[in-house]
Backbone as a chain_set.jsonl record, in Angstrom:
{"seq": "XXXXXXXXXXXXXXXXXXXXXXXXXXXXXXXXXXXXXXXXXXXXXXXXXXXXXXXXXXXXXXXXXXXXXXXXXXXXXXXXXXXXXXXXXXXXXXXXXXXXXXXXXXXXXXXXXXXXXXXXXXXXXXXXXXXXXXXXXXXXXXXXXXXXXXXXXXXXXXXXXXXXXXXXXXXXXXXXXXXXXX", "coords": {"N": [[-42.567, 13.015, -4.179], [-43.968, 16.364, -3.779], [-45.998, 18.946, -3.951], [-46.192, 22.987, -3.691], [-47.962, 25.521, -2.277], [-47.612, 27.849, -3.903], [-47.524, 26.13, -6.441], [-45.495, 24.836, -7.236], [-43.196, 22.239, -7.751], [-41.19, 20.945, -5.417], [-39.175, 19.066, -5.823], [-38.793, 19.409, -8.383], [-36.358, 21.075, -11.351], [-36.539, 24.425, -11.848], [-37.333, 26.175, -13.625], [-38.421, 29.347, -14.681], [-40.894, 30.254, -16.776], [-41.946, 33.005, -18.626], [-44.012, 32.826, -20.435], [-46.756, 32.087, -19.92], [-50.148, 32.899, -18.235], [-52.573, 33.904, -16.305], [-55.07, 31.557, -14.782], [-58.761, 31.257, -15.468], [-60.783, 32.605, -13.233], [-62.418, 30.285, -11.098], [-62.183, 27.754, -12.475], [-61.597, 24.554, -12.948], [-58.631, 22.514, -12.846], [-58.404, 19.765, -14.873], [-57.12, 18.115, -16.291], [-54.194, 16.002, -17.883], [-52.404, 16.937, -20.32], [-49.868, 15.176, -22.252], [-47.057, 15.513, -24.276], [-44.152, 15.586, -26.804], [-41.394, 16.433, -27.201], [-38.006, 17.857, -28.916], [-34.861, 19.658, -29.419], [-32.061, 20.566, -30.756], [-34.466, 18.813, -33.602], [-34.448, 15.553, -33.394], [-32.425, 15.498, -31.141], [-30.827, 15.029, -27.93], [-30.578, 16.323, -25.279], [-29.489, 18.997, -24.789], [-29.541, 22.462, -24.247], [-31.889, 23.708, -26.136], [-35.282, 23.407, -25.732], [-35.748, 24.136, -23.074], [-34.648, 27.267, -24.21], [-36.473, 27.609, -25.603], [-38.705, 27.555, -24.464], [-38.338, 29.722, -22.416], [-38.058, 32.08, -24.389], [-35.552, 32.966, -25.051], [-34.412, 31.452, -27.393], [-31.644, 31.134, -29.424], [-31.952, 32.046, -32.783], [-29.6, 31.782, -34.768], [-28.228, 29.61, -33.884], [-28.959, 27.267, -34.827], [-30.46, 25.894, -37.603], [-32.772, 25.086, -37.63], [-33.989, 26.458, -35.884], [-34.031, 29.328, -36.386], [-36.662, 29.396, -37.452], [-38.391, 28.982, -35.339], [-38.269, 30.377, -33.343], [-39.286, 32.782, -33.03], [-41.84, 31.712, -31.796], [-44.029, 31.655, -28.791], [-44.528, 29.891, -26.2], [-44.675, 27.514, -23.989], [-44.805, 24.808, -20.882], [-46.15, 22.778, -18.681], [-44.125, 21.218, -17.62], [-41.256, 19.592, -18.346], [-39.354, 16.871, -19.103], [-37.113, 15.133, -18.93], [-34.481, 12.577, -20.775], [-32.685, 11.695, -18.855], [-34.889, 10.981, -16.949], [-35.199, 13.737, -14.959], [-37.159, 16.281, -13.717], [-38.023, 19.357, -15.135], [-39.521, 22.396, -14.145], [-41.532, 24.472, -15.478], [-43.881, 26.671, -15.571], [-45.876, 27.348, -12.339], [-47.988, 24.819, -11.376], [-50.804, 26.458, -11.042], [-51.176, 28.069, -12.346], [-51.831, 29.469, -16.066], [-49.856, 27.509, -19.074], [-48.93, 27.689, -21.801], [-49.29, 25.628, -23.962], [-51.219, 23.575, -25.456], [-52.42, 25.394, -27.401], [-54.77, 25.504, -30.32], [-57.498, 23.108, -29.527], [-59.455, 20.776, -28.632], [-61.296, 18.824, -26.102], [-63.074, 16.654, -25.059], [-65.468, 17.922, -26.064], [-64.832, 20.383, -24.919], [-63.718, 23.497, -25.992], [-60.432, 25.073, -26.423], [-57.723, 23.866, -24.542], [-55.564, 24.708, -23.066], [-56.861, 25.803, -20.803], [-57.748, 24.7, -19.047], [-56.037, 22.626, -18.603], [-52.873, 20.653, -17.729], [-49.474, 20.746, -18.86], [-47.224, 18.332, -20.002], [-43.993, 18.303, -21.111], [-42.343, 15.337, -22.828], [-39.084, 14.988, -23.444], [-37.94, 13.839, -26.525], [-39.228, 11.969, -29.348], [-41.687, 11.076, -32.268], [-40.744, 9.064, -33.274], [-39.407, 6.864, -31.665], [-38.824, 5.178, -28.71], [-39.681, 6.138, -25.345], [-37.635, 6.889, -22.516], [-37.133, 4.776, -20.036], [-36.515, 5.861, -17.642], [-38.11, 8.525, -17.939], [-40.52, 7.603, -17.892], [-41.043, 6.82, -15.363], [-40.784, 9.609, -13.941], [-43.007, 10.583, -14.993], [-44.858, 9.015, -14.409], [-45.045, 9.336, -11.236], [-45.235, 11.972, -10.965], [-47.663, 12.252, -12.208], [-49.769, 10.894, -10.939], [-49.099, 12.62, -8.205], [-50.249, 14.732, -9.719], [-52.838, 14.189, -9.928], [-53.996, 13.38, -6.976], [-53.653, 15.804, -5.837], [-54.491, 17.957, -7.307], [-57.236, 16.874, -8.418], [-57.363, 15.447, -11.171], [-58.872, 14.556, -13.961], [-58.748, 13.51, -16.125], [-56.259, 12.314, -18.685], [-54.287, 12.799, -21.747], [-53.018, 12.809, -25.19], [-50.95, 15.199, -26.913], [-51.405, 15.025, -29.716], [-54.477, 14.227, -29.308], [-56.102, 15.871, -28.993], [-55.711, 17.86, -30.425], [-56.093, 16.261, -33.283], [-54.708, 15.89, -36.67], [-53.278, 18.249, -36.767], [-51.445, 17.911, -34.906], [-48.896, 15.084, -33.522], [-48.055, 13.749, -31.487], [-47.477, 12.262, -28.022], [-46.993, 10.498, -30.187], [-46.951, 7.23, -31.53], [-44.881, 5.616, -30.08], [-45.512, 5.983, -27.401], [-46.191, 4.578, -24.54], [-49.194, 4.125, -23.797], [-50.724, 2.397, -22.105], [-48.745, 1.406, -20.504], [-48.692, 3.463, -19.087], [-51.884, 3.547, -18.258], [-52.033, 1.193, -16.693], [-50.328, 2.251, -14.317], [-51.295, 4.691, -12.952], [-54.309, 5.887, -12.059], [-56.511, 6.841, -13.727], [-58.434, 7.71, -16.517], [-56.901, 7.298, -19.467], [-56.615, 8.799, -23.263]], "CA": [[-42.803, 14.243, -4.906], [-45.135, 17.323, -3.655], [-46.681, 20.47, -4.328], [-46.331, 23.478, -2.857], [-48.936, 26.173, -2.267], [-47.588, 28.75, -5.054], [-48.064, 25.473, -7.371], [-44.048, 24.297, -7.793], [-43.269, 21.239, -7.346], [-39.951, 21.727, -4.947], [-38.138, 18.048, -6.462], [-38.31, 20.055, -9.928], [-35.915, 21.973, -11.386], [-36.999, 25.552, -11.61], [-36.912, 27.46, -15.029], [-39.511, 29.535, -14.815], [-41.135, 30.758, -18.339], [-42.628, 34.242, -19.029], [-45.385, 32.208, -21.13], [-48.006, 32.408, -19.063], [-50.867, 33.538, -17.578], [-53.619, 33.739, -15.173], [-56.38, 30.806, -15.164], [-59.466, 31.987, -15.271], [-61.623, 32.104, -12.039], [-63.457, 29.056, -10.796], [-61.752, 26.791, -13.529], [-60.48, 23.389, -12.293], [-57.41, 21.991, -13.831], [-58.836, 18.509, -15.257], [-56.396, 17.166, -17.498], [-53.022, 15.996, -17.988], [-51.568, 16.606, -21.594], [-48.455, 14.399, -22.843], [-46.392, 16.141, -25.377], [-42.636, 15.668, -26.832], [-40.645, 17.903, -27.696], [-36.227, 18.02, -28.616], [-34.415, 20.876, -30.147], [-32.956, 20.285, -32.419], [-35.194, 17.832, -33.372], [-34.066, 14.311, -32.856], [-31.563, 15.677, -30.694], [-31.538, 15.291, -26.754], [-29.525, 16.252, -23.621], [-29.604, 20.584, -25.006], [-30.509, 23.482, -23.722], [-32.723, 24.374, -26.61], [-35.971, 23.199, -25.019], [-35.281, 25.615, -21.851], [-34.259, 28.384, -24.136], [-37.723, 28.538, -26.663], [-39.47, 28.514, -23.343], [-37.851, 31.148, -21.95], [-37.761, 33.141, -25.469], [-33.952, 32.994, -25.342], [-33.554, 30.558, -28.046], [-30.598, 32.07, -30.265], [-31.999, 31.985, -34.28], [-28.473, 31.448, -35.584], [-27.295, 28.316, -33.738], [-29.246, 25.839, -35.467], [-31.489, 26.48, -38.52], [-34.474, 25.002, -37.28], [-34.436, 27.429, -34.296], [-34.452, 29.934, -36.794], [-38.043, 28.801, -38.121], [-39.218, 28.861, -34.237], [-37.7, 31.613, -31.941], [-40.131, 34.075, -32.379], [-42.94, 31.736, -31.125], [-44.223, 32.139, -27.353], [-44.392, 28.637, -25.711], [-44.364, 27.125, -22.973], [-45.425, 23.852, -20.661], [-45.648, 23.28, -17.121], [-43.377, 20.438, -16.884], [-40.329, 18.939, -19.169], [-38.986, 15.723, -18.128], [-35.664, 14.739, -20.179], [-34.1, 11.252, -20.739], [-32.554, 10.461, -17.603], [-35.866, 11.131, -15.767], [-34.938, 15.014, -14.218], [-38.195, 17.168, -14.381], [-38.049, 20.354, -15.225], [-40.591, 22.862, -14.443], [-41.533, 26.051, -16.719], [-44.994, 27.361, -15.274], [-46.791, 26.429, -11.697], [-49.759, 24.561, -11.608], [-51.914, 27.326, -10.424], [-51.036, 29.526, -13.86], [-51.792, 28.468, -17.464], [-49.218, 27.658, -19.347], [-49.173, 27.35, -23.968], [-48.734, 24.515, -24.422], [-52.094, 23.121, -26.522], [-52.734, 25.913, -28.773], [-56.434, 25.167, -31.142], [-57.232, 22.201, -29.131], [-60.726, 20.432, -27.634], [-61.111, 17.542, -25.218], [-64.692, 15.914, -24.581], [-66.211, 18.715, -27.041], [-64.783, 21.472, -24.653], [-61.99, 24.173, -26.212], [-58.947, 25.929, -25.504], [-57.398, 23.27, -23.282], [-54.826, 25.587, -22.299], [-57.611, 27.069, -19.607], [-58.261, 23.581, -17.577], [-54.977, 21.292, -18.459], [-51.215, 20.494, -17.293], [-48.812, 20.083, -20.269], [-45.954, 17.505, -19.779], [-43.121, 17.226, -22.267], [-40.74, 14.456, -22.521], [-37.551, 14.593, -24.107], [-38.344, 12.551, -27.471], [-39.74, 12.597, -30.358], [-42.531, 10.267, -32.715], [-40.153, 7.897, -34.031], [-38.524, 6.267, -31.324], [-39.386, 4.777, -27.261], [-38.89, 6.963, -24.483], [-36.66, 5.906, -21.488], [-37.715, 3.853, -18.642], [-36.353, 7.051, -16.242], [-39.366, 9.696, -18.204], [-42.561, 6.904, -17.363], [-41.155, 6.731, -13.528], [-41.249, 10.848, -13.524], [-44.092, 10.943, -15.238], [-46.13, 8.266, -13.658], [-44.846, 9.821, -9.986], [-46.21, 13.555, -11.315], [-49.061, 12.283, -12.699], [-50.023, 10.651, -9.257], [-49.158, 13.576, -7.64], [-51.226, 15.623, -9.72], [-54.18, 13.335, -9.827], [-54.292, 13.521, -5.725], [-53.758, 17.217, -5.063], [-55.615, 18.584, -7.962], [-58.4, 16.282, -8.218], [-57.527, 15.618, -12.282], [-59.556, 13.281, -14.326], [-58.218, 12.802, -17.261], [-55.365, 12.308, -19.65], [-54.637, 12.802, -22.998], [-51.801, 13.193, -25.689], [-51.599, 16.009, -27.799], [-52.185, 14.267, -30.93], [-55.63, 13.591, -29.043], [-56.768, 16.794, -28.018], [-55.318, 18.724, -31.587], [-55.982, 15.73, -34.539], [-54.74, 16.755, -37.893], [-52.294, 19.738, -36.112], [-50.283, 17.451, -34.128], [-49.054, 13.755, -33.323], [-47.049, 13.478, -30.005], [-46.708, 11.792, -27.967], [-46.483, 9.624, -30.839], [-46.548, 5.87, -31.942], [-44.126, 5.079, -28.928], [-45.786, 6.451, -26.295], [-46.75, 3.729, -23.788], [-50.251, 4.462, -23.232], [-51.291, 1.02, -21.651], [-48.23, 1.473, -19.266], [-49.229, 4.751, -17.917], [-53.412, 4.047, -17.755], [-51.968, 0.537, -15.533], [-49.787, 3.033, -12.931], [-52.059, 6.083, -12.834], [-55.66, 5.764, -11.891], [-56.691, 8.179, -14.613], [-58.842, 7.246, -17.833], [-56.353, 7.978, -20.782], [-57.231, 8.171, -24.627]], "C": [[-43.934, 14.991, -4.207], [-45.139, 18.683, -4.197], [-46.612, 21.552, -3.269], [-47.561, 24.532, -2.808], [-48.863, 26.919, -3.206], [-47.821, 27.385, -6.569], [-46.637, 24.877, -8.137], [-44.392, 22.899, -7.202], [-41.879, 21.106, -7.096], [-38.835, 20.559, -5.428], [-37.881, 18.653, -7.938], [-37.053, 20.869, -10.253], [-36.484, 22.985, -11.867], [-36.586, 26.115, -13.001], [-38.157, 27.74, -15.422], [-39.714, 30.425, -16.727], [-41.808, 32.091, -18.273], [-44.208, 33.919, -20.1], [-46.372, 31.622, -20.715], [-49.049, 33.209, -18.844], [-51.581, 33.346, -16.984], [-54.903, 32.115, -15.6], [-57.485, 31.601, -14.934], [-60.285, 31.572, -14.303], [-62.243, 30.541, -12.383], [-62.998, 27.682, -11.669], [-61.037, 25.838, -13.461], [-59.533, 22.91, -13.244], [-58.162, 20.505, -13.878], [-58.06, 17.95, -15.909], [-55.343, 17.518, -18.079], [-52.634, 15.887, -19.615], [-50.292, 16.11, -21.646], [-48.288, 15.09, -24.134], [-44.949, 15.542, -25.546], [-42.042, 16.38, -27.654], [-38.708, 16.819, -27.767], [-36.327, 18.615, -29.621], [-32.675, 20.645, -29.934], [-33.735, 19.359, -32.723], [-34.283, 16.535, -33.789], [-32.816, 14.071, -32.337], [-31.672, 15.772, -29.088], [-30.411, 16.135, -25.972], [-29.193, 18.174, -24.015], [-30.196, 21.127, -24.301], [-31.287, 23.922, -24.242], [-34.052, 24.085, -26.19], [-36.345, 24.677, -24.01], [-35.623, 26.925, -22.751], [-35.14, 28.432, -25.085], [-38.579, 28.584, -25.366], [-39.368, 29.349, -22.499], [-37.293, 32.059, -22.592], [-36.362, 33.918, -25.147], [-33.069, 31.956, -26.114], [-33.068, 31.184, -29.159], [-31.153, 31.445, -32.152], [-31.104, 30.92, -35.105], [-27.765, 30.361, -34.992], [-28.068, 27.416, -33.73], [-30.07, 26.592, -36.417], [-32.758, 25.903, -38.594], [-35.037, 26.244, -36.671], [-34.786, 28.765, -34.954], [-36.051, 30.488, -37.866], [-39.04, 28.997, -36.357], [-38.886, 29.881, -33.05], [-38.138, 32.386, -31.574], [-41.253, 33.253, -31.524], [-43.062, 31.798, -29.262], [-45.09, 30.965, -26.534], [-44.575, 28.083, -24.508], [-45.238, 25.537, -22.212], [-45.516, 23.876, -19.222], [-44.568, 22.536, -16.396], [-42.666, 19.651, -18.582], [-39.828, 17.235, -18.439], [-37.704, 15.116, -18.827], [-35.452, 13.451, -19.785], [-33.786, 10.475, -19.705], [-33.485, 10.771, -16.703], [-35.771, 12.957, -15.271], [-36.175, 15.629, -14.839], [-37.771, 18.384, -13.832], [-39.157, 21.15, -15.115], [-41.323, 24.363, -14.613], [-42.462, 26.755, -15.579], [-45.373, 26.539, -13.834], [-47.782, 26.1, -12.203], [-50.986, 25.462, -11.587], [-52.049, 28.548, -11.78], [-51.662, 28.322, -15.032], [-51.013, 28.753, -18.521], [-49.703, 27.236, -21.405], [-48.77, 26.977, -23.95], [-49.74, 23.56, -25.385], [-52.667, 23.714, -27.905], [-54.44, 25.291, -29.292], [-56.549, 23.783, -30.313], [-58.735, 21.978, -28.724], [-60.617, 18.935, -27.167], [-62.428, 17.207, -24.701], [-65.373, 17.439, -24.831], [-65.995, 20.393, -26.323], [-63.16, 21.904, -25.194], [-61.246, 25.023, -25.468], [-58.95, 24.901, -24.38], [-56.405, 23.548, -22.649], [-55.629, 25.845, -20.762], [-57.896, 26.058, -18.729], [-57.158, 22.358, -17.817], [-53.572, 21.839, -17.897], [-51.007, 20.399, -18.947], [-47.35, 19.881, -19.494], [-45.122, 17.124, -21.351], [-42.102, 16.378, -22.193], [-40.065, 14.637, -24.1], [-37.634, 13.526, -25.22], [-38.854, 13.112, -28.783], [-41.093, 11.301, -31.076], [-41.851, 8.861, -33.07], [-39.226, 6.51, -33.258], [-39.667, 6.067, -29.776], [-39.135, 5.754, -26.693], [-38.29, 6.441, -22.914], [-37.611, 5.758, -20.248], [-38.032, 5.448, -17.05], [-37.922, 8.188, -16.226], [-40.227, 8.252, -17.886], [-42.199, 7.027, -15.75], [-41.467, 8.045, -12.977], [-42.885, 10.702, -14.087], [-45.309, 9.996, -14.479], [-46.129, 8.762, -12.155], [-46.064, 11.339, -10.394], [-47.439, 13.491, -11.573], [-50.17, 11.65, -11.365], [-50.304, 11.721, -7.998], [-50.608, 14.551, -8.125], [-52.848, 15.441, -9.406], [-54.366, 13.724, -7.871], [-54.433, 15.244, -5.263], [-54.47, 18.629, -6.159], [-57.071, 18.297, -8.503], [-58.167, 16.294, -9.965], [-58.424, 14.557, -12.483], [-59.734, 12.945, -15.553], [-56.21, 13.022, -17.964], [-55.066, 11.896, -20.553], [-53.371, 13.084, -23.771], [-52.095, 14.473, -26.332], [-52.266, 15.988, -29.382], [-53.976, 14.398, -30.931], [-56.657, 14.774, -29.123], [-56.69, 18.041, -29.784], [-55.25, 17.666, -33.024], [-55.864, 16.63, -35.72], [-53.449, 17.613, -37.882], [-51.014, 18.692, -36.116], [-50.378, 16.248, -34.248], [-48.091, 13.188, -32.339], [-48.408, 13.434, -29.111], [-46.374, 11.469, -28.648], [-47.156, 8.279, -30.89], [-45.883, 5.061, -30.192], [-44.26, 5.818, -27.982], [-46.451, 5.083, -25.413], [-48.091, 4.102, -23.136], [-51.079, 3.24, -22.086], [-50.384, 1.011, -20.548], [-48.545, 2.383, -18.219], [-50.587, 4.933, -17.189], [-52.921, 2.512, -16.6], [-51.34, 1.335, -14.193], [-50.406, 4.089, -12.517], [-53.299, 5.837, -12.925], [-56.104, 7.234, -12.27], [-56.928, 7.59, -16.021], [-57.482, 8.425, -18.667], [-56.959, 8.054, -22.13], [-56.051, 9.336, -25.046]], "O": [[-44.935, 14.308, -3.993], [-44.251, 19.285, -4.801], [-46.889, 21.273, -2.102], [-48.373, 24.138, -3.645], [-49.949, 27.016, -3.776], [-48.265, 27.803, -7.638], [-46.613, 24.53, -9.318], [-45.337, 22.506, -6.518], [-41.128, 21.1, -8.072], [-37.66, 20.925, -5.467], [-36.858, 18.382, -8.567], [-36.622, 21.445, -9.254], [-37.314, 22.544, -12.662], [-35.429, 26.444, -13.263], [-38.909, 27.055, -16.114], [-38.895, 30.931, -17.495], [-42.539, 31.959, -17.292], [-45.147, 34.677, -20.344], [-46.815, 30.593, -21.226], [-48.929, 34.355, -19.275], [-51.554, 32.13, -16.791], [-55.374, 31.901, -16.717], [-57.34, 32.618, -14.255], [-60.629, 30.39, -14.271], [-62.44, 29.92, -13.427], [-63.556, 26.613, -11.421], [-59.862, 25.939, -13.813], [-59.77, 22.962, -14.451], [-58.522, 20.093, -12.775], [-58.515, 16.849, -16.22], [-55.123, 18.593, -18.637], [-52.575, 14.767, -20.122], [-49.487, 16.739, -20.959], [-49.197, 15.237, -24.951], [-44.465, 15.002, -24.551], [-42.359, 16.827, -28.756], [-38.305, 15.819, -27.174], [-37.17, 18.538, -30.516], [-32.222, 20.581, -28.791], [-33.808, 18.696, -31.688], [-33.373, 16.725, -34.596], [-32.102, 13.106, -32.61], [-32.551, 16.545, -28.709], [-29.348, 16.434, -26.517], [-28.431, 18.609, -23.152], [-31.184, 20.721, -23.689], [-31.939, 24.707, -23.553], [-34.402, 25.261, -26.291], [-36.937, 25.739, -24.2], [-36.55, 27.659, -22.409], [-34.879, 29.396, -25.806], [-39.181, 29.637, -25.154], [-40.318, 29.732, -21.816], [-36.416, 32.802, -22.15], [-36.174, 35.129, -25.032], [-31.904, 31.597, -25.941], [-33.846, 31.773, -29.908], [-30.63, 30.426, -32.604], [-31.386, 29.897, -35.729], [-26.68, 30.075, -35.498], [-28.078, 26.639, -32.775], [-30.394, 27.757, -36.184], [-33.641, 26.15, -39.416], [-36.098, 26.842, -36.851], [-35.653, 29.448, -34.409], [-36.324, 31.444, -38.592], [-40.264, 29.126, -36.355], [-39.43, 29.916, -31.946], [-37.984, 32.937, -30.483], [-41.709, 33.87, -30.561], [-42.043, 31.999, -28.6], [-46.274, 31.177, -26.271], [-44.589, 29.122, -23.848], [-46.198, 25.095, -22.844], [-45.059, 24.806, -18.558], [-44.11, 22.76, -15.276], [-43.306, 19.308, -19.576], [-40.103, 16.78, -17.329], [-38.167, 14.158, -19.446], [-35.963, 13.002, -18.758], [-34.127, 9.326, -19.426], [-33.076, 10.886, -15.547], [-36.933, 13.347, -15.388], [-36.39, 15.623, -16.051], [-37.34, 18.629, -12.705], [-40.032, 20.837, -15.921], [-41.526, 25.158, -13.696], [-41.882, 27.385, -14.694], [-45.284, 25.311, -13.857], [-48.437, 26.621, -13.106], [-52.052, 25.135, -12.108], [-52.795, 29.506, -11.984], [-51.863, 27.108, -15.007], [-51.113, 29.848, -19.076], [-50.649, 26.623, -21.899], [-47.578, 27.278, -23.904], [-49.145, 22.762, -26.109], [-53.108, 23.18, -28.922], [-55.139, 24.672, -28.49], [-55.49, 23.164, -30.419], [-59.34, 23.015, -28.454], [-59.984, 18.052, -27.745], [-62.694, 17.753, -23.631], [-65.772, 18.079, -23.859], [-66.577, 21.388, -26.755], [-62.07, 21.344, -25.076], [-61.343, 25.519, -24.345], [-59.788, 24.883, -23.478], [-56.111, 22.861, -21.67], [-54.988, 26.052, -19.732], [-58.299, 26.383, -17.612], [-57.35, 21.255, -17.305], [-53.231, 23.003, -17.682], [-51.78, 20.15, -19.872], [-46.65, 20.627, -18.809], [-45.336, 16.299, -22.239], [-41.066, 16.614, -21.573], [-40.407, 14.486, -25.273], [-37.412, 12.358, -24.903], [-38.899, 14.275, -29.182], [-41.456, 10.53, -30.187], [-42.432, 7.776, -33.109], [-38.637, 5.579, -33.807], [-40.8, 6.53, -29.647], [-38.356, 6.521, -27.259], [-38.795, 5.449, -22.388], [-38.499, 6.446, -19.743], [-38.867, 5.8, -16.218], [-38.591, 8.561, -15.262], [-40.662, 8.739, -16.843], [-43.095, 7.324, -14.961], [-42.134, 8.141, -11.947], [-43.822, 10.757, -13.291], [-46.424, 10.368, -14.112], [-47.243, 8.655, -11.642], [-47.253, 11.533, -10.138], [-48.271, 14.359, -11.311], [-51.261, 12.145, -11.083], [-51.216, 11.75, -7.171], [-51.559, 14.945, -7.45], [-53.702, 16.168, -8.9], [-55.163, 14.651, -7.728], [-55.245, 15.704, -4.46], [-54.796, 19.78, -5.869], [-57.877, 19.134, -8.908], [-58.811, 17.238, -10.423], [-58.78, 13.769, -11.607], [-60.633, 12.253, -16.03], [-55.307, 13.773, -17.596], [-55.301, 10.701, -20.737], [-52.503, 13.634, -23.092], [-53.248, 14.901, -26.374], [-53.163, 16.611, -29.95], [-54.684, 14.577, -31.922], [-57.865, 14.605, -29.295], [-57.578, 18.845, -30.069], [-54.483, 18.045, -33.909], [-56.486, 17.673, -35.926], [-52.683, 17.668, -38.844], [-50.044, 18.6, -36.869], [-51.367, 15.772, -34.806], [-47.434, 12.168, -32.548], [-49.525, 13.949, -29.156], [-45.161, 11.676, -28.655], [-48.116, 8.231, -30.121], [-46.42, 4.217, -29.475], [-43.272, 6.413, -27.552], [-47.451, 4.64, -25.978], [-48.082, 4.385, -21.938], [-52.026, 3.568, -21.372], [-50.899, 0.662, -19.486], [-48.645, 2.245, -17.0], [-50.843, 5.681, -16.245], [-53.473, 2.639, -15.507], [-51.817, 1.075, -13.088], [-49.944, 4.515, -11.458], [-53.607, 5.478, -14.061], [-56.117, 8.288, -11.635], [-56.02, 7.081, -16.677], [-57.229, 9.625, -18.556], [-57.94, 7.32, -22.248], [-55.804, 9.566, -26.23]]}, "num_chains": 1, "name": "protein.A"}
């Protein structure tokens, strides 16, 4: 896996998001958020995912979606069941994906993190294929952005949120990734 200079990562697939924007000068990216996401929810292998981060998810074909279509979303990297990452935003942008959030007493972690979602949800494991992307990406990022941490969103938003989840392998990912987790 690498990086390229605009901040893709060229093994990804490409769906870029409109939910973005600029980082702000001087502001190192430090830290990898874990998220999960499926739409509908506890539903996988859809395009709805894709189509709330690229504010083309249709209202009327599911009635969750109609509870979430207006919001304005996004991550920098998806990763679905059989492993395939997807990726919304480069690295070099910042993408919404933490919303109210603080991480070692500093906020908005939109302005210095990654956000990774896998394909999943709280209640269940996630497949062998998402820890091999994600432990590869997270490797990657760790070397060519100099990160130094990672965190779920649960971690970073208590109270709000609770993804990864329960069945997130946190003990598998801090042995393959030289990168304090919590």
């Amino acid at each position: 896996m690498s990086l390229d200079a605009a901040g893709w990562v060229p093994e990804a697939r490409r769906c870029p998001s409109p939910n973005r924007d600029a980082r702000a000068a001087g502001v190192a990216t430090e830290l990898l958020v874990v998220h999960n996401i499926s739409l509908p929810p506890y539903r996988y292998g859809g395009p709805g995912v894709e189509q709330l981060f690229t504010n083309t998810l249709d209202p009327a074909a599911h009635p969750y979606y109609a509870t979430i279509h207006h919001l304005r979303v996004s991550a920098h990297f998806f990763i679905r069941r059989d492993g395939e990452l997807v990726q919304f935003v480069p690295v070099t942008e910042r993408a919404w994906h933490a919303g109210v959030s603080s991480w070692h007493g500093r906020e908005r972690c939109n302005d210095f993190s990654l956000g990774v979602e896998l394909e999943g949800c709280d209640f269940e494991p996630f497949a062998d294929a998402q820890y091999r992307t994600l432990i590869a990406l997270a490797r990657l990022l760790k070397q060519q952005l100099g990160l130094t941490g990672m965190t779920g969103h649960e971690h970073i938003a208590p109270g709000r949120k609770t993804d990864p989840g329960p069945f997130f392998d946190w003990a598998r990912l801090r042995r393959l990734v030289d990168l304090p987790a919590e």
